[in-house]
Residue frames as qw, qx, qy, qz and C-alpha x, y, z in Angstrom:
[[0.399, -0.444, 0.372, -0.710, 182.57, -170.10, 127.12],
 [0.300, 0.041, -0.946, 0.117, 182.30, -173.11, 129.61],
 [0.437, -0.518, -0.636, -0.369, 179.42, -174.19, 131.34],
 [0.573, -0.208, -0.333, 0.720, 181.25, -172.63, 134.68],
 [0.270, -0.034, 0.000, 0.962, 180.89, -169.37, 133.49],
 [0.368, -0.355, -0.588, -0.627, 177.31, -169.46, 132.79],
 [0.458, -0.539, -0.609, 0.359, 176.85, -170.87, 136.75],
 [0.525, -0.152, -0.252, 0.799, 178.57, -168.11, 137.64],
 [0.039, -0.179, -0.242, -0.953, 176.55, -165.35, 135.99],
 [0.552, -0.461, -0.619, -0.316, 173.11, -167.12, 136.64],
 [0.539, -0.543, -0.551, 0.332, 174.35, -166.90, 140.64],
 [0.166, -0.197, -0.133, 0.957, 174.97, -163.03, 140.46],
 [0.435, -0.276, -0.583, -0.629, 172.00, -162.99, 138.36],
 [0.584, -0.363, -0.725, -0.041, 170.31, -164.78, 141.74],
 [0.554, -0.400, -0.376, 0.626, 172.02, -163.08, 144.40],
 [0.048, -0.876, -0.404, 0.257, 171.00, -159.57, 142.96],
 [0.512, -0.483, 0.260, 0.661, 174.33, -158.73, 142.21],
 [0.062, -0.013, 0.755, 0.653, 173.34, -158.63, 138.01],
 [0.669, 0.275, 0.296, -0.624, 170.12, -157.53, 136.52],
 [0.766, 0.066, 0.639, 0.031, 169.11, -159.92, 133.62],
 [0.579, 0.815, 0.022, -0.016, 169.87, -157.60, 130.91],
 [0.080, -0.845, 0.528, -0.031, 173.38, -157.16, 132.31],
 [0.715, -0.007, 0.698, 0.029, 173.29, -160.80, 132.55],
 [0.731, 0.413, 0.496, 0.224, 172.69, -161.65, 128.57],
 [0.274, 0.915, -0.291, 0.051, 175.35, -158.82, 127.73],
 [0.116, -0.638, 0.759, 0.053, 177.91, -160.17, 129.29],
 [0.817, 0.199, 0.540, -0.024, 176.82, -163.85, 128.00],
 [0.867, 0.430, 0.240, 0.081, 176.88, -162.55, 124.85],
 [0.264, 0.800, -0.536, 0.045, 180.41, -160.41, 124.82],
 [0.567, -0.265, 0.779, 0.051, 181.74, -163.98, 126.56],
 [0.740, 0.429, 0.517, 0.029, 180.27, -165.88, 123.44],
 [0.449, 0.872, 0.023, -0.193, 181.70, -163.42, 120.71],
 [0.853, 0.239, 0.005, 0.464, 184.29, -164.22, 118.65],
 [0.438, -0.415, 0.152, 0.783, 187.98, -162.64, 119.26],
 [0.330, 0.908, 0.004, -0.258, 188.18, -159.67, 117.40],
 [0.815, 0.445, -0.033, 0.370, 190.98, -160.37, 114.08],
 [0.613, -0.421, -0.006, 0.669, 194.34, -159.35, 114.95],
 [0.244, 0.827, -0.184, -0.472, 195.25, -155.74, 113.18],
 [0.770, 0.626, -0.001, 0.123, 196.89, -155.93, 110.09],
 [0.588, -0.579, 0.121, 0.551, 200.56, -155.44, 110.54],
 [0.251, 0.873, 0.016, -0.418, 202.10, -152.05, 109.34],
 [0.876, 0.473, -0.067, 0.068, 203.22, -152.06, 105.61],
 [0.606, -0.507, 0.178, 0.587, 207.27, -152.19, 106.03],
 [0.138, -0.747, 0.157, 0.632, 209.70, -149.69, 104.29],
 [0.737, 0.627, -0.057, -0.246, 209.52, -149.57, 100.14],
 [0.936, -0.059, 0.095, 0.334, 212.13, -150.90, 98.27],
 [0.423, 0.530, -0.197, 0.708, 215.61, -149.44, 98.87],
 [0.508, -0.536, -0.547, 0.394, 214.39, -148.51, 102.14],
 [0.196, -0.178, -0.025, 0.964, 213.27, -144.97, 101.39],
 [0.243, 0.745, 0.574, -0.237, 210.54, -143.22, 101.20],
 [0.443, 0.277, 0.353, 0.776, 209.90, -141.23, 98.13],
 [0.257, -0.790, -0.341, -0.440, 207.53, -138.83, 99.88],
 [0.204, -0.027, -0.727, 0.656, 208.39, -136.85, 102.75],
 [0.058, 0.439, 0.803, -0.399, 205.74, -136.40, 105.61],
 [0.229, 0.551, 0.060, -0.800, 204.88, -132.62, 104.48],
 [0.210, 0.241, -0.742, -0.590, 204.73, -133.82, 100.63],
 [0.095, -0.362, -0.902, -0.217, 202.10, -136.81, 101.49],
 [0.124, 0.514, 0.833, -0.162, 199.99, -134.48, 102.92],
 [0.301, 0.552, -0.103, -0.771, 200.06, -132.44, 100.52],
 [0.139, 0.296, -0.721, -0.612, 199.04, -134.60, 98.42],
 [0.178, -0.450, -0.865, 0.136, 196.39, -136.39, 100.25],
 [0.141, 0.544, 0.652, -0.509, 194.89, -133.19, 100.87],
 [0.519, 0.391, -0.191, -0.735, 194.08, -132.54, 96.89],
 [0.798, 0.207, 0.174, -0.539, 193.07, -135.91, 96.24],
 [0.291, 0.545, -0.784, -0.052, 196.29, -137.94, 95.18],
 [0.882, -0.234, 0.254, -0.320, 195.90, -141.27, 94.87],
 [0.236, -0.224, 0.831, 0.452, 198.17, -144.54, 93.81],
 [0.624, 0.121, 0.770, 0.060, 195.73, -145.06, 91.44],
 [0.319, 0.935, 0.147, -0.043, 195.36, -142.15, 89.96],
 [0.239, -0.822, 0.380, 0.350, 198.99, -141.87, 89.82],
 [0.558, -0.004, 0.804, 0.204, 199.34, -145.18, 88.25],
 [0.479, 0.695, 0.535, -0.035, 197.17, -143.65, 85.67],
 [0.306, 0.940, -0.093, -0.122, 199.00, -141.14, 84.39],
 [0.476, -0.348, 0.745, 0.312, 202.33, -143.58, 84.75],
 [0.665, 0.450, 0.596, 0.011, 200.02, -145.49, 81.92],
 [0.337, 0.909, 0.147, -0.195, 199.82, -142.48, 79.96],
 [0.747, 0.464, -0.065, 0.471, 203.28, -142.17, 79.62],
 [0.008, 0.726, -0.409, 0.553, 204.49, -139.46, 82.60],
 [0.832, -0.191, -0.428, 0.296, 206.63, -141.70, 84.39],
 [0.444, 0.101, -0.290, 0.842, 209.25, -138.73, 85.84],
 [0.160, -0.797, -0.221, -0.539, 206.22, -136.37, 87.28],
 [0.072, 0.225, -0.554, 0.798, 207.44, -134.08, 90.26],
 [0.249, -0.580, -0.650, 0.424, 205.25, -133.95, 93.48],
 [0.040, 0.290, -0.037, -0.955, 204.88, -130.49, 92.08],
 [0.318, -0.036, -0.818, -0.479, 203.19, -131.66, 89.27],
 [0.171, -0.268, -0.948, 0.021, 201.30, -133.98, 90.78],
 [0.050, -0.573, -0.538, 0.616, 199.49, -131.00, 93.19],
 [0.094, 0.279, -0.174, -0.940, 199.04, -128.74, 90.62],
 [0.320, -0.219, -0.816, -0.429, 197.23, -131.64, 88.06],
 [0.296, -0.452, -0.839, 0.068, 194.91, -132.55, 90.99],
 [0.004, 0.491, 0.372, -0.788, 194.15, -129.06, 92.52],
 [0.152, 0.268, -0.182, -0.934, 193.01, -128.00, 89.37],
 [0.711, 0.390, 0.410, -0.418, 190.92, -130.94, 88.43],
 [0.383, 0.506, -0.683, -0.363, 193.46, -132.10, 85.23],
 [0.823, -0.081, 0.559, -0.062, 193.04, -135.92, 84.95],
 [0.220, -0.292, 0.785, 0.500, 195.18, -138.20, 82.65],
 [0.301, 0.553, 0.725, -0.280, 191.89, -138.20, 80.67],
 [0.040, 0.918, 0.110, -0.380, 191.79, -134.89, 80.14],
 [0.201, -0.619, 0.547, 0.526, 195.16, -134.83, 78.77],
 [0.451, -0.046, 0.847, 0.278, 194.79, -137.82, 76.52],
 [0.452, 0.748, 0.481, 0.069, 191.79, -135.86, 74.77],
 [0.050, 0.907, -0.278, -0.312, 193.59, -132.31, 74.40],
 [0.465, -0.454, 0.716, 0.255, 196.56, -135.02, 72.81],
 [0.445, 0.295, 0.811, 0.240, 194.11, -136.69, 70.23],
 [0.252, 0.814, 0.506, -0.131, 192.96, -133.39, 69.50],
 [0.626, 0.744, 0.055, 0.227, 194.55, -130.37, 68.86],
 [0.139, 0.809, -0.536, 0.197, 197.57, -130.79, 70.88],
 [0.906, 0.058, -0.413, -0.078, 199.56, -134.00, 70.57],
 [0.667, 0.257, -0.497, 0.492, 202.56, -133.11, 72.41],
 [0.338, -0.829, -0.166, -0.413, 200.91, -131.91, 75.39],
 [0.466, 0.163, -0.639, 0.589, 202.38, -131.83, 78.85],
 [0.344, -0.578, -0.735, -0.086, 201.22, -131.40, 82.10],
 [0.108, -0.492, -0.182, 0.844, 202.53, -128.53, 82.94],
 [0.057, 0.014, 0.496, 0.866, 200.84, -127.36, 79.88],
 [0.452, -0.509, -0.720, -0.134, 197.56, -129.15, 80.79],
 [0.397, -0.554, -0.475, 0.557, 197.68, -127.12, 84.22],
 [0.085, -0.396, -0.064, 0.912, 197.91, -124.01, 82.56],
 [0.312, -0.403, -0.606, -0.611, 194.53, -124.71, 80.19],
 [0.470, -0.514, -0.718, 0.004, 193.02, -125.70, 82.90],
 [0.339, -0.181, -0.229, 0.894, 194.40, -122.77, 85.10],
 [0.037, -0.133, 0.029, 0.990, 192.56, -120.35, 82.90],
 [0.547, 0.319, 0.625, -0.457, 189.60, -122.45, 81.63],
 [0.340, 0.479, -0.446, -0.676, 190.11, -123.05, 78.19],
 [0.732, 0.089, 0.613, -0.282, 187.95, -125.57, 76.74],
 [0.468, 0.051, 0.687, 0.553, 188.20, -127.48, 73.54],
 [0.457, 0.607, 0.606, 0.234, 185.80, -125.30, 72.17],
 [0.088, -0.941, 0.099, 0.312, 187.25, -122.17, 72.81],
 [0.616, -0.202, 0.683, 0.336, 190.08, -124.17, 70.60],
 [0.442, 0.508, 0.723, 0.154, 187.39, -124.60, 67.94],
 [0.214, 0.911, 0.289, -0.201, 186.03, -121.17, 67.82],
 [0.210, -0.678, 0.469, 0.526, 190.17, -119.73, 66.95],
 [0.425, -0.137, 0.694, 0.565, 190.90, -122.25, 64.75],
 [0.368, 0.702, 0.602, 0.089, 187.48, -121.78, 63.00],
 [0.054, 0.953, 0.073, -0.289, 188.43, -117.80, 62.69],
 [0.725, 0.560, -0.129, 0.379, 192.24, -119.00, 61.05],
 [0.268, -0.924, 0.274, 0.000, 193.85, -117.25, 64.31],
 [0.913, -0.033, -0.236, 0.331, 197.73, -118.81, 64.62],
 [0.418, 0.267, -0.864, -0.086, 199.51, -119.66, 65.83],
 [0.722, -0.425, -0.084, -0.539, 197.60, -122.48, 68.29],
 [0.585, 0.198, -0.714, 0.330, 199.76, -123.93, 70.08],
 [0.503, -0.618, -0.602, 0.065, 198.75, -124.90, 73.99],
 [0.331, -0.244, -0.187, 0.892, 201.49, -121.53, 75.34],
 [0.140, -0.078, 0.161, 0.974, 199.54, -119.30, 73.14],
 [0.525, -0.455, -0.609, -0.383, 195.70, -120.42, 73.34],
 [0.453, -0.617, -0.426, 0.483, 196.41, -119.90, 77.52],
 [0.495, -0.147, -0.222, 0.827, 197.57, -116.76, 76.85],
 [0.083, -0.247, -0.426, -0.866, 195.08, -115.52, 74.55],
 [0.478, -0.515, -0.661, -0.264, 192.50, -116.73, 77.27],
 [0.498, -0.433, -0.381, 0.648, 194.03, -115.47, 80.23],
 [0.101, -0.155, 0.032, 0.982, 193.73, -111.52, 78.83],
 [0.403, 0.350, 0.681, -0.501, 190.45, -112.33, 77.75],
 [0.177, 0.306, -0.676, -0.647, 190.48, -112.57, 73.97],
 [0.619, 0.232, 0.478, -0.579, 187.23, -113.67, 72.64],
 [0.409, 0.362, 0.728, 0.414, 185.70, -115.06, 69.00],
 [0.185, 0.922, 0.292, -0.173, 183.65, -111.59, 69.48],
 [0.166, -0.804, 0.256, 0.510, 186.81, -109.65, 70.48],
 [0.432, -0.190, 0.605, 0.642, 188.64, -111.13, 67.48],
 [0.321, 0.550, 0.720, 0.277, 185.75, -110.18, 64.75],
 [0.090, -0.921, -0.188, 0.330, 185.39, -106.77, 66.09],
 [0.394, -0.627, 0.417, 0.526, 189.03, -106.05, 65.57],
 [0.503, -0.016, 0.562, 0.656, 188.81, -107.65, 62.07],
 [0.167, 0.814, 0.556, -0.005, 185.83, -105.90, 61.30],
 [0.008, -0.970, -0.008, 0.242, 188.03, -102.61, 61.63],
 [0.596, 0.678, -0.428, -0.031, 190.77, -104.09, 59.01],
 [0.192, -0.612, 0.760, -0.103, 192.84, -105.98, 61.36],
 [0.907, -0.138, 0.118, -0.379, 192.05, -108.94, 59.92],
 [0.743, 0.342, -0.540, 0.198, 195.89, -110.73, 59.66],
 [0.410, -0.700, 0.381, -0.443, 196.32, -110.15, 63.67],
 [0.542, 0.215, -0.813, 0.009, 198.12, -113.62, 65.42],
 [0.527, -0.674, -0.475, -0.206, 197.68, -114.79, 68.49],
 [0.601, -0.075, -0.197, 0.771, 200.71, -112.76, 69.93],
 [0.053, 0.273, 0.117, 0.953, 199.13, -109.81, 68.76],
 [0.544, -0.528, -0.572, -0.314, 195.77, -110.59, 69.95],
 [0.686, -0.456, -0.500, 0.269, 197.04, -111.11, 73.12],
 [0.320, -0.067, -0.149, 0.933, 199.15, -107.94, 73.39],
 [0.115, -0.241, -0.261, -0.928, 196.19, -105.72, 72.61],
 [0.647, -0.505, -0.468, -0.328, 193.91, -107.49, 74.95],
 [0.731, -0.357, -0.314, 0.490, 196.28, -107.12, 77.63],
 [0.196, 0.047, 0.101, 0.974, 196.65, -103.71, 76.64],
 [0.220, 0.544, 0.590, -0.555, 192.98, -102.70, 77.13],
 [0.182, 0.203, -0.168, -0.947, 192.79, -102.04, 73.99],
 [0.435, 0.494, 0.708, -0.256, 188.89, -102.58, 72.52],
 [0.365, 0.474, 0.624, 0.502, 187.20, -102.40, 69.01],
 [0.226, -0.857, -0.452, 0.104, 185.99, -99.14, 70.36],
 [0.472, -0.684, 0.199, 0.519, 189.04, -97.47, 71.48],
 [0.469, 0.037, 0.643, 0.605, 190.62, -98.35, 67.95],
 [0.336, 0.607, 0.539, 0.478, 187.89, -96.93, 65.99],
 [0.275, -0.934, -0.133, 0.185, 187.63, -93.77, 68.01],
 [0.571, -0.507, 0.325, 0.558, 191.77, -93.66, 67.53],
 [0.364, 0.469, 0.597, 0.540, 191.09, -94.09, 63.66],
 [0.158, 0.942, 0.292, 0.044, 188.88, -90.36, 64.10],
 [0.365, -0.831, 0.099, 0.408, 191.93, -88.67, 65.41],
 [0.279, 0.895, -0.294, -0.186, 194.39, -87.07, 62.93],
 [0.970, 0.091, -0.059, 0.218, 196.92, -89.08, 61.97],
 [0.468, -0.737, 0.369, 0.318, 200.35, -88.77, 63.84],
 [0.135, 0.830, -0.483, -0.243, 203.52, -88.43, 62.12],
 [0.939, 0.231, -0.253, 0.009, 204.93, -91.46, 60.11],
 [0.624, 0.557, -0.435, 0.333, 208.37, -90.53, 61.15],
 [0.719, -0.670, -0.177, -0.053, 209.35, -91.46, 64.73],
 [0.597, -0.559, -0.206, 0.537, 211.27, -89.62, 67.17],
 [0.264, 0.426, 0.262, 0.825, 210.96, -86.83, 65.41],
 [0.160, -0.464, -0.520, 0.699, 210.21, -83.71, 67.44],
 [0.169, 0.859, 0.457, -0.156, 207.41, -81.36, 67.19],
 [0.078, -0.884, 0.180, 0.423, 209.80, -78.21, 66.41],
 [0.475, -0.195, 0.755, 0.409, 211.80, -80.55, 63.86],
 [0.372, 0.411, 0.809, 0.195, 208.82, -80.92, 61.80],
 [0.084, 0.917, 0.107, -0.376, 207.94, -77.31, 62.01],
 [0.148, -0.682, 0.471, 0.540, 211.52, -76.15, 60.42],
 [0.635, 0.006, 0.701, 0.323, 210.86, -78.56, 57.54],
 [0.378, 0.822, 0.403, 0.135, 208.74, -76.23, 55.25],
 [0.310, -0.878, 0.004, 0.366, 211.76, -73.56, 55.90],
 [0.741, 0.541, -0.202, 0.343, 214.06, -72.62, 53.08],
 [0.650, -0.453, -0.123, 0.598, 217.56, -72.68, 54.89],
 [0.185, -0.915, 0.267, 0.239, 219.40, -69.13, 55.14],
 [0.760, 0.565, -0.198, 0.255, 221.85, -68.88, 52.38],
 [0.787, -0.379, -0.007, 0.487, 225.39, -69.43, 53.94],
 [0.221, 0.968, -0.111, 0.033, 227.52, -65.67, 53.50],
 [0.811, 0.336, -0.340, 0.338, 230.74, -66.25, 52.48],
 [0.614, -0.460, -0.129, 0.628, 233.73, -65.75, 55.10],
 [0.004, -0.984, 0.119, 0.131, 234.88, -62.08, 55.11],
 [0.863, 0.110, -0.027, 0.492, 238.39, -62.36, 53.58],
 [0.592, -0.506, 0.049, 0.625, 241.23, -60.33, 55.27],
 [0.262, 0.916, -0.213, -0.218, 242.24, -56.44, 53.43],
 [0.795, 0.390, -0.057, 0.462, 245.66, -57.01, 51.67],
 [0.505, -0.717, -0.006, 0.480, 248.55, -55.79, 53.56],
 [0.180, 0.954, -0.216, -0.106, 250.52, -52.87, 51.63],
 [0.118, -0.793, 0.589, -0.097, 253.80, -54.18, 50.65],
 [0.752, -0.302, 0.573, -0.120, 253.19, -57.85, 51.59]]
């Protein structure tokens, strides 16, 4: 600002035109440095494509996708994740972290679709512990979700061995928890009479077994014809 411009204010400032606060605002936006030019916008990646379309980034910006957090699981070793992926890991709260313990622990060859479906159901490493501690198998990361997802306990499994089942896998586990059945039910099932070993065998079948068959009477055999 020149020494002009200062007259200039000082005589509106005089003439009534400018109070003196309005006066030493505009002094000091005259005095203030230019504001910095924007940045200019980033240009097109290499190959000139985007690898995202619009709908994709914000779906991904709106669970929490960053590049640095992507970069982070690049580290890890999942270079080829899908934008599927990616939304599933971060909606659920999976971090390359996460994985890298479940990996050192008691699944090395995790994956993240595998990782999404612990996490999915809420299996924690100690819920891991508590199976392996009982001898369940098999433990593999398909069959530890599954056994959690139907709600298979350390209780439920003791109960069950408690009533002789004690060689049960975790296939079986899982079918019988998913089946409502309970340590209850079972032992209650145990009062009831014991059905028939022999299956598809009808009720009227089983009846006729104590029956001595009906001796077979021979064919009548034809008189003899005079003469023949």
């Amino acid at each position: 600002m020149d020494g002009e411009d200062t007259r200039r204010i000082l005589d509106l400032v005089a003439a009534g035109k400018l109070t003196v606060d309005e006066a030493e605002r505009l002094l000091r936006a005259i005095e203030a440095p230019p504001a910095p030019a924007p940045p200019a916008p980033a240009g097109p990646p290499p190959g000139g494509r985007w690898p995202f379309s619009a709908q994709q980034l914000s779906g991904l910006r709106a669970v929490g996708v960053s590049p640095e957090w992507v970069r982070a699981w690049h580290d890890l070793g999942f270079r080829d994740l899908s934008v599927d992926d990616l939304t599933g890991l971060a909606a659920l709260g999976v971090t390359p972290e996460d994985v890298r313990r479940w990996r050192e622990g008691p699944f090395p060859g995790l994956s993240p679709a595998e990782a999404t479906g612990l996490a999915a159901v809420g299996v924690t490493p100690d819920f891991v512990a508590q199976m392996r501690a009982l001898g369940v198998e098999p433990l593999d990361a398909g069959a530890v979700t599954g056994m959690k997802a139907v709600g298979v306990t350390a209780d439920y499994v003791r109960e069950m061995r408690a009533l002789g089942f004690d060689r049960l896998s975790a296939g079986e586990l899982t079918g019988l928890a998913a089946s409502g059945v309970t340590a209850d039910y079972a032992h209650r099932m145990a009062q009831e009479p014991a059905p028939s070993r022999r299956p598809g065998q009808s009720q009227s079948q089983r009846q006729g077994q104590g029956r001595p068959r009906e001796q077979e009477q021979p064919a009548e055999q034809p008189e003899p014809v005079p003469g023949a």
